[in-house]
C-alpha positions in Angstrom: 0.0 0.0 0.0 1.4 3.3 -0.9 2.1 6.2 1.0 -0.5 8.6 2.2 -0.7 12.1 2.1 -3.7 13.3 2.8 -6.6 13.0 4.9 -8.8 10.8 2.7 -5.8 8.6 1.9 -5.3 7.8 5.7 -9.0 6.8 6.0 -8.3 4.9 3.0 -6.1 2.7 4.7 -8.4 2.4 7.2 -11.8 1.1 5.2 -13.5 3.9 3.7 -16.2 1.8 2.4 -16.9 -1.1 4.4 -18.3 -2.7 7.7 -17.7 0.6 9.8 -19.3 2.7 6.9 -22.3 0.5 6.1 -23.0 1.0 10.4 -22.6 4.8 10.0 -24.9 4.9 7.4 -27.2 2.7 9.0 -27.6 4.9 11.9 -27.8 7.9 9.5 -31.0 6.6 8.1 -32.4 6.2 12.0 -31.5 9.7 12.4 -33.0 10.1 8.8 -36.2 9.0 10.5 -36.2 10.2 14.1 -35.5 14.2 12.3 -38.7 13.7 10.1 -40.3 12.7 13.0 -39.7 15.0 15.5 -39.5 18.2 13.0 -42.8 17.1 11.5 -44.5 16.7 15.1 -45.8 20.3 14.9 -48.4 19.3 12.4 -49.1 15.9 13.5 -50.1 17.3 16.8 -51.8 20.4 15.4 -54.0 19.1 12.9 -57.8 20.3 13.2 -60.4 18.2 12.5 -63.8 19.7 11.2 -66.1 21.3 14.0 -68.6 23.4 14.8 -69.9 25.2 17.8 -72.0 23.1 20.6 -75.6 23.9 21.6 -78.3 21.7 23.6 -80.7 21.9 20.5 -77.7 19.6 18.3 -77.0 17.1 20.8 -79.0 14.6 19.4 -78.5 15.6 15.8 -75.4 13.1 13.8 -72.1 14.8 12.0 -74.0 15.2 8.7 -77.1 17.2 10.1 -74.7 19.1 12.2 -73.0 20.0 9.1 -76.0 20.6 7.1 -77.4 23.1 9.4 -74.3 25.1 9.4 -73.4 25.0 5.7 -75.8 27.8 5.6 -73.7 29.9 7.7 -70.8 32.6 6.4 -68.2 30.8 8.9 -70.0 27.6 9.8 -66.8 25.9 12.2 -67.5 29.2 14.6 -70.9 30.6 14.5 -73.1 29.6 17.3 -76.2 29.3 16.8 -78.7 29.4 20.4 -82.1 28.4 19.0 -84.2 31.0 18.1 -83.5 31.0 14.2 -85.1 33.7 11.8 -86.7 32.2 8.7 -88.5 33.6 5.5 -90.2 31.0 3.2 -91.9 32.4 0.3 -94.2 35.3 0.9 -94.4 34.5 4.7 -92.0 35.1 7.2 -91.8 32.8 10.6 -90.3 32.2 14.2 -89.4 28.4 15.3 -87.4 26.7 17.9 -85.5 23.5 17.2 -86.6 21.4 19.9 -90.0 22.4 19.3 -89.8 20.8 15.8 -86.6 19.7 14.6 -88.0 17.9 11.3 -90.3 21.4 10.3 -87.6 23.3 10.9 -84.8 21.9 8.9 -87.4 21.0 5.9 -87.7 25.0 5.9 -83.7 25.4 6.6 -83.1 24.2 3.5 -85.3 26.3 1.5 -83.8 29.6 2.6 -82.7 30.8 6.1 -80.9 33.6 7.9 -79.6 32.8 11.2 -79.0 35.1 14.6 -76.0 34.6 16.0 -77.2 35.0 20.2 -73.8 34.2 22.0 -69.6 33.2 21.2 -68.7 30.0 20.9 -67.1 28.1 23.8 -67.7 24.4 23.1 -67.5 22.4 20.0 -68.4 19.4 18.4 -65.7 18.2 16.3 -65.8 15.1 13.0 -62.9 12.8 14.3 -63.9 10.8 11.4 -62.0 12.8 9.5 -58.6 12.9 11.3 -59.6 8.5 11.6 -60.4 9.1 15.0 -56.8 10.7 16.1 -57.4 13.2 18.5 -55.3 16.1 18.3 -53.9 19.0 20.6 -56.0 21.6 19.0 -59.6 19.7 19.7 -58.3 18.7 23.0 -57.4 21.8 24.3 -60.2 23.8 22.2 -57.7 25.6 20.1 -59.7 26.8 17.5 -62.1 29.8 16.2 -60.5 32.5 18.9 -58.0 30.5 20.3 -56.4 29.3 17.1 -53.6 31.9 17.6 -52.6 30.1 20.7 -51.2 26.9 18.6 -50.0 29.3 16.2 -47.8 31.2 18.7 -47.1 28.2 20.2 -45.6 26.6 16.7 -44.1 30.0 15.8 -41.6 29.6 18.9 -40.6 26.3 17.9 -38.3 28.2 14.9 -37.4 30.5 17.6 -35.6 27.5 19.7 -34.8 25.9 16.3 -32.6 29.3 15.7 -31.1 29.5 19.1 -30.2 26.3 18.9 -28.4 26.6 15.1 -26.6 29.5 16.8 -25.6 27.8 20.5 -24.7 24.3 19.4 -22.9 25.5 16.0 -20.6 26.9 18.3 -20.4 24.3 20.6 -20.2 21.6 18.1 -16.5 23.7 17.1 -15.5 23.5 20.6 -17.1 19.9 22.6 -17.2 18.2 18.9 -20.1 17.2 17.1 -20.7 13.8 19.1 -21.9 15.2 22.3 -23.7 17.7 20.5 -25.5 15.4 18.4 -26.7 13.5 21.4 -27.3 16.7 23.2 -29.5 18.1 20.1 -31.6 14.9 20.5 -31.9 14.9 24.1 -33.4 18.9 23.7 -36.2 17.2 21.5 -36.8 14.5 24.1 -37.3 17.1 26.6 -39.1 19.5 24.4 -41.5 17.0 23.0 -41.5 15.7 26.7 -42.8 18.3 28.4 -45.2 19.8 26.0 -47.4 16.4 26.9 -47.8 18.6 29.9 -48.7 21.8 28.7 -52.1 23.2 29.1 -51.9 26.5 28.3 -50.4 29.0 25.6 -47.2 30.1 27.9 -46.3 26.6 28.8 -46.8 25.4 25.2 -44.7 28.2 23.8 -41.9 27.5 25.9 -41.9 23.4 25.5 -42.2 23.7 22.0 -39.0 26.3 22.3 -37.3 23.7 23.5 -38.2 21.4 21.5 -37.2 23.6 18.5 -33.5 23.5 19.9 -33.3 19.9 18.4 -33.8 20.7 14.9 -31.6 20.9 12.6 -28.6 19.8 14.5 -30.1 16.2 15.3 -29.4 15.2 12.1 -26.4 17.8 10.8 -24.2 16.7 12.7 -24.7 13.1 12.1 -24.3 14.2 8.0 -21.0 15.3 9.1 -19.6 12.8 10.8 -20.9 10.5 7.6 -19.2 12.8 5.1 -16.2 12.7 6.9 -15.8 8.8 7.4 -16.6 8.0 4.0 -15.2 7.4 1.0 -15.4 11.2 -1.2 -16.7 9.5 -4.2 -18.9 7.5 -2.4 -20.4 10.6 -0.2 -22.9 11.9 -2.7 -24.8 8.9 -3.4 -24.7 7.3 0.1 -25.7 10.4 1.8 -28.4 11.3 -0.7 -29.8 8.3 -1.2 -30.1 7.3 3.3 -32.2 10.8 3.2 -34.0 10.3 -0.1 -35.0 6.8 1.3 -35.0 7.2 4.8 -36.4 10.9 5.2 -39.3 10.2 3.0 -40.3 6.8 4.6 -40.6 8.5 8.1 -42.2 11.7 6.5 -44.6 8.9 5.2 -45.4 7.2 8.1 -45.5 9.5 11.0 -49.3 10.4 9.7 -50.3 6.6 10.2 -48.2 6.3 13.2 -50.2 9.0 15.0 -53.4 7.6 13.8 -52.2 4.2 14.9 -51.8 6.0 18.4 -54.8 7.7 18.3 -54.0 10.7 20.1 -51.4 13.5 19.8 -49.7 13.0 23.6 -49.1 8.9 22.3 -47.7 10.3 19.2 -44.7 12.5 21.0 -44.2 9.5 23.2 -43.6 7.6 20.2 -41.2 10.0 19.0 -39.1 10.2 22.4 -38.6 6.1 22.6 -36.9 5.4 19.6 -34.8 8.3 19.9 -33.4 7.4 23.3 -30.9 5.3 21.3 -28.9 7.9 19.9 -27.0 8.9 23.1 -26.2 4.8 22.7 -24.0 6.7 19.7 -21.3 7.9 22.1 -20.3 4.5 22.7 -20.3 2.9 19.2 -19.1 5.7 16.7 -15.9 7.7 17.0 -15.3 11.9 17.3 -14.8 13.8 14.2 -11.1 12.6 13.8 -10.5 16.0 11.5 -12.1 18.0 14.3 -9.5 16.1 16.7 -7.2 17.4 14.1 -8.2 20.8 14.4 -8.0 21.1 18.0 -4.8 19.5 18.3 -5.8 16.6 19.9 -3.6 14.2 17.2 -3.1 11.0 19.4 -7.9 10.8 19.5 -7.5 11.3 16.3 -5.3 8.8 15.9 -7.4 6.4 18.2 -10.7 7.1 16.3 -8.7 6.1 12.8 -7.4 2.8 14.9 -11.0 1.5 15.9 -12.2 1.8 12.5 -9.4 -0.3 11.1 -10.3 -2.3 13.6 -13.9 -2.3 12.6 -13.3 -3.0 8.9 -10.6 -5.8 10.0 -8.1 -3.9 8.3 -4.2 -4.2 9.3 -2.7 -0.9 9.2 1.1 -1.2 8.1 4.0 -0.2 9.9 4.6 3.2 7.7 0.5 4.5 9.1 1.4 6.1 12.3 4.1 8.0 10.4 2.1 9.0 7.3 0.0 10.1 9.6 1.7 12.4 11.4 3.5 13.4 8.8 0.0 14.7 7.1 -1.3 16.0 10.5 2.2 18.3 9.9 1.5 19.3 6.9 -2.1 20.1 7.6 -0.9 22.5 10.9 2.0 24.4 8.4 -0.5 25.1 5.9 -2.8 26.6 8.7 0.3 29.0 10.3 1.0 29.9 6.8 -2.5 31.2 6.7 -3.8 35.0 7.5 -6.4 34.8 10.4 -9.1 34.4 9.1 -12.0 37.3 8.4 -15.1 37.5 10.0 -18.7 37.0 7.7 -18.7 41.0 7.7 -16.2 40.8 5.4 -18.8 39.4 2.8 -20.3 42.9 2.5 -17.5 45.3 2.4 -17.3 44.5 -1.5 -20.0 45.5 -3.9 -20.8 42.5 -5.7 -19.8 40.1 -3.4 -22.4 41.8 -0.7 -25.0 41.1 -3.5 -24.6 37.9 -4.3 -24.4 37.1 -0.4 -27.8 39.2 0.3 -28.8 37.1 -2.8 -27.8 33.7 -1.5 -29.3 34.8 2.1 -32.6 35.7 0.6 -32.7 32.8 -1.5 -32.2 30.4 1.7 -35.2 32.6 3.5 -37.4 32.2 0.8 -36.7 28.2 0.0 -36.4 27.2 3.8 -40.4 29.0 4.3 -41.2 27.8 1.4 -40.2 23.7 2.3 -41.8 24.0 5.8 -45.1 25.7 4.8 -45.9 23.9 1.6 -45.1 20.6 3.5 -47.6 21.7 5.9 -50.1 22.9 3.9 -52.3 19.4 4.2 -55.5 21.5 5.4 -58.7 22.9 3.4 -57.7 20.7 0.5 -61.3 19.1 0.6 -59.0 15.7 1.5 -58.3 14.0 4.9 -54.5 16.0 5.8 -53.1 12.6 6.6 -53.3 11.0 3.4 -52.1 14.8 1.4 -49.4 14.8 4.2 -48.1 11.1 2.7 -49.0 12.1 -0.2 -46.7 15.3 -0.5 -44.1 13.6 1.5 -43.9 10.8 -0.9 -42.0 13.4 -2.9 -39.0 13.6 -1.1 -37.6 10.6 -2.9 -38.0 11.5 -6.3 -36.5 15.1 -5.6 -33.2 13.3 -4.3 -33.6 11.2 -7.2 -34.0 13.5 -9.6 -31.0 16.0 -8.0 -28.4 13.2 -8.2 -29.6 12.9 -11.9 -29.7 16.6 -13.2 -27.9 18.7 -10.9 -24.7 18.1 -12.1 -25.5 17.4 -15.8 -28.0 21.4 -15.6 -26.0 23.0 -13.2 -26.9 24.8 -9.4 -28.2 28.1 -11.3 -30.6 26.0 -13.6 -31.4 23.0 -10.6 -32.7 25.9 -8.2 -34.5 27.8 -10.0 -36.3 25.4 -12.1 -37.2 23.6 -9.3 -38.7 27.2 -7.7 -40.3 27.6 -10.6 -42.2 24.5 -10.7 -42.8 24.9 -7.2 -44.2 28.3 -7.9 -46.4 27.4 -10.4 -48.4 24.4 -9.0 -48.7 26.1 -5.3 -50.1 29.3 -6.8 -52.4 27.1 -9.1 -53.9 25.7 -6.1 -54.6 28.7 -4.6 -56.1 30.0 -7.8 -58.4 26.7 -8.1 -59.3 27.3 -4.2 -60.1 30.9 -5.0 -62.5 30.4 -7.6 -64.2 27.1 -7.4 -64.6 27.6 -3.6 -66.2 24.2 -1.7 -66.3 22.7 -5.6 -62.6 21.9 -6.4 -62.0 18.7 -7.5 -59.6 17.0 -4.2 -57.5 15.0 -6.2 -56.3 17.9 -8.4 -55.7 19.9 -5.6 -53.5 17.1 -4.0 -51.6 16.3 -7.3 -51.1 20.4 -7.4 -49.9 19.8 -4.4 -47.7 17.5 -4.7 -45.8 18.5 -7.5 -45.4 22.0 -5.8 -43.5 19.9 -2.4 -41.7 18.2 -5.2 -40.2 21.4 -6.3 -39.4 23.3 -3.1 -37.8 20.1 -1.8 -35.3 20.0 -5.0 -34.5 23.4 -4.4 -34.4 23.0 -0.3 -31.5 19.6 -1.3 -29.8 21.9 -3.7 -29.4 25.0 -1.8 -26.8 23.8 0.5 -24.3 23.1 -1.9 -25.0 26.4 -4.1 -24.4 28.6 -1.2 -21.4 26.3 0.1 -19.9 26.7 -3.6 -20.4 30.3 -4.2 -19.1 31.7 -0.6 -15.1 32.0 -0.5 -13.3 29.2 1.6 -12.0 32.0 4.2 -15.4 32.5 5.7 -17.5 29.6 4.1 -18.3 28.4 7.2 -19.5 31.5 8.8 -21.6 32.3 5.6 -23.4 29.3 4.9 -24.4 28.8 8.8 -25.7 32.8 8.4 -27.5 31.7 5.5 -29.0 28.8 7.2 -30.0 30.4 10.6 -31.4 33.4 8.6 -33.9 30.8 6.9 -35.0 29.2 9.7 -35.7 32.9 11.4 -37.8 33.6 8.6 -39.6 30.2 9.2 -41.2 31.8 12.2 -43.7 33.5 9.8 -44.8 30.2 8.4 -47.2 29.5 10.4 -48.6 32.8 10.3 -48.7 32.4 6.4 -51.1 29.1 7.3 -52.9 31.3 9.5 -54.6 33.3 7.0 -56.2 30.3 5.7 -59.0 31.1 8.1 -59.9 34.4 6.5 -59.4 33.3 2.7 -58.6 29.4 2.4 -56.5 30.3 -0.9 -54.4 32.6 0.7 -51.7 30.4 1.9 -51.2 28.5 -1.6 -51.5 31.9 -3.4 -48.5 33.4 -1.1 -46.3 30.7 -1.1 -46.5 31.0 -5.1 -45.7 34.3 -4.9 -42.8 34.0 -2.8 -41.6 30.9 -5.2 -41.6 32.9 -8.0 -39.6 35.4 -6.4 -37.3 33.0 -5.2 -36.8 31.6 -8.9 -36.2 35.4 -10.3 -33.3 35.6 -7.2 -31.2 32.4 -8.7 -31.1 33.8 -11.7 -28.7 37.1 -10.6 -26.5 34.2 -9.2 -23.2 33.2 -11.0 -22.7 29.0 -12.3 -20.5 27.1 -9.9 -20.5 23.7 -12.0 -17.2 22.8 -12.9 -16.0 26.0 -12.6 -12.7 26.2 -8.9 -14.8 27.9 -6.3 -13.4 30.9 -4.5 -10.5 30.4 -1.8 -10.4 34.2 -0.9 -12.3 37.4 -0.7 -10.9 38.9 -3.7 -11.6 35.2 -5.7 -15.6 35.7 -4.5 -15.5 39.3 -5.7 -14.3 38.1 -9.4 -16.3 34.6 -9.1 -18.9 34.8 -12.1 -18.2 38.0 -13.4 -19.8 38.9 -16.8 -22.0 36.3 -16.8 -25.5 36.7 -18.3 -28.7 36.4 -16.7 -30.1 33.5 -18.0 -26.8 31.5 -18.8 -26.6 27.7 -17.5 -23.7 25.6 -17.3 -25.8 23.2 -19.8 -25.4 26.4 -22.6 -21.2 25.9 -22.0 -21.7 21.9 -22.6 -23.4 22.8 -25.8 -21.0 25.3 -26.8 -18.3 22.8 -26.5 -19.6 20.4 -28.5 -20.1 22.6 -30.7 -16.6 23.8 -31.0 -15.7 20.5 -30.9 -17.6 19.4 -34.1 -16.0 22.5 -35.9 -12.6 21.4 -34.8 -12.8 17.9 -36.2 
């Protein structure tokens, strides 16, 4: 075996594809399913089933007169109606009561009917038929008509913790290592999800589901990273893609049935918790980043962690391994003490142009991040049960890594993302636009297969986004920028539930916005420079330059063209 001299080469010798590897990535796809799971909880447990507001004269009545007598009504799941009903029939007009007689008064309800409104609504009758019997947190606790904007704010705080928590355990993560802070990440949702079993009212809600924000995000980054950096490189793309295309659909998929399996949204969070009290198991079985060993000095853990996976693969390592590699830890610390110290992310925006593209790539990642988390939660109104749109639209994820390995490098980034936006843009806003103007009469199943393809989209675009930013930011401060750019779309998350909020003043709204804001995210990628195949930037001046002269709609799959054709005129 020959003589290593670099990082990969050392991990080479080691077994970069093989018993050790196929475990990491097997516990990559549990994280793959305990992330979907926990980040999706804030629609399982919020999902509202159909109701209407109680009263003594419909206690006897079934779902479908209940909703028969309402239909009438501007804003039937809150409008209470007390009994005395004003009715005109023909050229006569009439008092009646409903217990006086029911069957009278709904044969004239039907004909043509204006109801008073005598007091607020402060019970409800809700169609658990609809939800297949899974009782949420909403209909338990009443959360609805008035006191919608008590889940709302509730879920809203969840991107406030999911933030904070990007923020705190990025840092920590660079000084603990990413082990304990993946286990801590998980534990945060344990606790979070935990607790909010508990919570009865808006404060306590707000602040479990705070905590339980603090998970996301990092419970499965940091597992990526310790997979990306124990693997073989040419191996990384596929493996990685294909454990979340696989893995992170399945549990999108089934954490609908598994909470109406359960029945009830407090069995559902337990659910989530069990499973993911293996991952502090984690600590014992899978090594440190060795390269963040590396870059805290700490060479002989490093060297350990590379030992155990030999070990693991039932590889021998050579007599020449300790020395190869300490001779590339060497070369690694020369290369960083012949470095300048390196600049802060304000240095992004001291330049014109590279201060554009960066607010460019930061309002890209805004606008894709709300776009993924509201369009994957916008199940509700669709005239179809939201557990079967929810698998439905989550089905997508799989195709969308699919079709990203395929096309992104044969199109390029600018063409992958805003394509993908595009699409996305179109079939959301369609749905709105069929919602708007055939009102209770849209046909379900081409609302979900709008649907659908519009998740298909955004999710392309969410997959692809990482690697855009991570391309086009200069090496000195890449990871500064592209955790800025993250954290800055999950702080504009916050507003997505809002944006699903105004659903209950026009039930188009939602679809029609999140178009909007696709669109917009589409026009964005186009002001942004190719990276395929092209060395990215190593320094400020290098991100300045990067793409200069480019036109506005050129893709990398015009310069493939262009070569052939130069190519056929050379021959």
């Amino acid at each position: 075996m020959g003589r290593a001299t670099n990082i990969d080469q050392i991990l080479g010798k080691c077994g970069d594809f093989n018993r050790y590897q196929y475990m990491l990535l097997g516990c990559f796809c549990l994280i793959n399913v305990l992330a979907s799971m926990h980040y999706y909880s804030q629609t399982i447990i919020s999902f509202v089933p159909e109701h209407w507001c109680y009263s003594e004269n419909l206690k006897n009545a079934s779902i479908d007169e209940i909703r028969n007598f309402y239909s009438r009504q501007a804003n039937p799941s809150c409008t209470k109606i007390d009994g005395i009903v004003n009715a005109k029939y023909q050229d006569f007009s009439y008092d009646t009561r409903w217990d006086q007689d029911p069957k009278s008064f709904e044969s004239r309800l039907k004909r043509d009917t204006s109801v008073e409104i005598l007091s607020p609504c402060n019970q409800w009758i809700y169609d658990y038929d609809f939800l297949f019997g899974y009782r949420s947190m909403t209909s338990e606790l009443n959360w609805v008509c008035q006191n919608t904007w008590k889940s709302v704010m509730g879920q809203s705080t969840y991107f406030i913790g999911s933030v904070v928590g990007t923020l705190v355990l990025g840092i920590l993560a660079d000084i603990i290592g990413r082990l304990p802070v993946l286990i801590a990440a998980h534990l945060a949702g344990i606790i979070g999800n935990g607790l909010t079993i508990f919570a009865t009212d808006e404060i306590s809600f707000a602040i479990c589901r705070f905590i339980s924000g603090i998970a996301t995000d990092n419970n499965f980054v940091m597992m990526y990273i310790l997979v990306m950096e124990y693997i073989a490189p040419k191996m990384r793309t596929v493996g990685l893609n294909l454990c979340i295309g696989i893995f992170y659909c399945l549990g999108s998929v089934i954490t609908p049935w598994l909470a109406v399996w359960l029945g009830n949204w407090k069995l559902y969070l337990i659910a989530t918790i069990l499973p993911a009290l293996i991952v502090p198991t984690f600590y014992f079985i899978i090594p440190e980043s060795a390269q963040w060993l590396i870059s805290k000095n700490k060479v002989e853990k490093a060297l350990v962690c590379y030992q155990k996976i030999a070990k693991f693969n039932r590889k021998t390592l050579d007599d020449n391994f300790i020395t190869d590699f300490k001779t590339v830890v060497a070369d690694i610390n020369v290369k960083k003490a012949a470095e300048d110290i390196n600049p802060s992310i304000i240095a992004l925006f001291k330049t014109p142009r590279l201060r554009r593209l960066t607010l460019i790539l930061f309002f890209k990642s805004m606008i894709i991040t709300l776009g993924y988390d509201a369009i994957s939660k916008n199940v509700e109104g669709l005239g179809m049960s939201p557990f079967i749109l929810f698998s439905l639209s989550a089905s997508a994820i799989l195709p969308a890594c699919l079709v990203l390995l395929a096309l992104q490098d044969r199109i390029g980034r600018k063409a992958m993302a805003s394509s993908s936006l595009l699409v996305s843009g179109f079939f959301t806003a369609g749905t709105g636009i069929i919602l708007a103007y055939q009102k209770g009469f849209a046909d379900p199943i081409l609302l979900a297969v709008l649907s659908i393809i519009g998740r298909f989209g955004v999710t392309v675009a969410y997959n692809s986004g990482a690697q855009y930013a991570a391309e086009l930011i200069p090496t000195c401060v890449r990871g500064q920028g592209v955790a800025a750019a993250h954290v800055a779309g999950y702080a504009l998350t916050f507003f997505s539930t809002y944006i699903l909020y105004t659903a209950t003043f026009f039930k188009a709204m939602p679809s029609l916005i999140l178009g909007v804001l696709s669109f917009a995210g589409a026009l964005c990628c186009l002001f942004l420079p190719e990276t395929l195949n092209r060395k990215t930037p190593l320094t400020l001046q290098e991100g300045e330059e990067f793409g200069k002269g480019e036109k506005f709609f050129h893709f990398a799959c015009f310069d493939k063209a262009e070569q052939r054709r130069d190519s056929v005129a050379f021959s």
